[in-house]
Residue, then its C-alpha position, 0 to 999 in steps of 0.5 A: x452480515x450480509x446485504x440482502x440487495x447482493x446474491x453471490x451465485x458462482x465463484x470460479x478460480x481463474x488463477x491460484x499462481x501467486x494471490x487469486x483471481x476469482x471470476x464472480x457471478x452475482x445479482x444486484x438488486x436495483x433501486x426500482x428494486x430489479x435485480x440484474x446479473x453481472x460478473x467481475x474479475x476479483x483480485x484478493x492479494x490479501x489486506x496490506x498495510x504502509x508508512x510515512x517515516x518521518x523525522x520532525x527536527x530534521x524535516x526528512x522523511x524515508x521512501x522507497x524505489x523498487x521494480x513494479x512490473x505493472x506500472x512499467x506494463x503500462x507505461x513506466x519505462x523504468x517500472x520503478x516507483x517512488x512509494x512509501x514503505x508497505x507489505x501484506x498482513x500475512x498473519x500480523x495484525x496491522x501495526x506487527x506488520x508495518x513494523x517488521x515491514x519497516x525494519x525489513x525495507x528500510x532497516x529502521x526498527x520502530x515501536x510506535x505508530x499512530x494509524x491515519x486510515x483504511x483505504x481501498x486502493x483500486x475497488x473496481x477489481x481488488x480486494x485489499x484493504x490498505x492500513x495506513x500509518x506514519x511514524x516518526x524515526x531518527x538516527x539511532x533507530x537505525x539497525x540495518x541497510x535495509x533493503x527487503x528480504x532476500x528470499x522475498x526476491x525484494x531489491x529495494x532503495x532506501x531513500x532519506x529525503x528532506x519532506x519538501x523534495x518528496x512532496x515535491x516529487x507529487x507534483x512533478x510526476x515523480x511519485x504517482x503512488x497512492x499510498x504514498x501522495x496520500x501520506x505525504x499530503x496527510x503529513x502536510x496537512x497536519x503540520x507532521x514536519 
């Protein structure tokens, strides 16, 4: 259903390169009830789902480093980012994707997950729809190094850290992914570890 106050009057394809940048003219209807015309830049990259694996006996929990070109475009010297395992949906459901993500990244192959939330990470500009969840792993879930898909081009570490070093991590600046402070913060509130 869509809302009467919106009028979609033009998309135009800026790029197709990787994922879609649309540039979209629409109207507004305004609480005076006015409608006024604006344009925006929009990115559909597809909707996306991440992980906080957790181990409740040992305390510890597996994040991931990897290169992120945006962040280092603006400002990360390095570009590499401290986030929780993630990927798009493609074609899976939610939950199919974050497993086989998991088992991709981080070489652990889970079976149960329990959803947190949905999120838009950065409406002002993108399209995705975030499907968070966490899961509790241990060591005999373990079947590969993981590392990501090399035909992806992925390159990614595999972290083991105890839960009061990540969270830790937030406040010194270390990790300044969303996803990631959003379930770390999510486990401490409730009491995960």
């Amino acid at each position: 259903m869509q809302d009467p106050q919106i009028k979609i009057k033009q998309t135009d394809l800026l790029s197709d390169n990787h994922y879609m940048l649309n540039k979209v003219t629409f109207e507004y209807q305004k609480k005076d009830d006015s409608w006024i015309t604006q344009k925006r830049e929009v990115y559909d990259r597809g909707n996306g789902a991440a992980i906080l694996l957790y181990n409740s006996e040992q305390k510890t929990v597996i994040l991931t480093r990897q290169f992120r070109l945006p962040t280092y475009l603006n400002g990360n010297t390095s570009g590499m980012m401290i986030e929780v395992c993630a990927g798009l949906l493609d074609q899976d459901n939610p939950e199919q994707c974050i497993i086989r993500e998991t088992e991709e990244e981080t070489g652990y192959r889970i079976t149960k997950v329990d959803k947190v939330m949905e999120s838009y990470m950065s409406p002002g500009a993108v399209t995705e729809i975030l499907h968070l969840f966490v899961g509790e792993y241990n060591a005999s879930l373990k079947v590969s190094e993981g590392g990501g898909l090399e035909q992806e081009q992925e390159n990614i570490d595999v972290m083991e850290m105890s839960y009061d070093a990540a969270y830790a991590m937030i406040a010194s600046g270390q990790i300044k992914d969303a996803k990631t402070i959003i379930l770390l913060q999510h486990a401490k509130i409730n009491k995960l570890i």
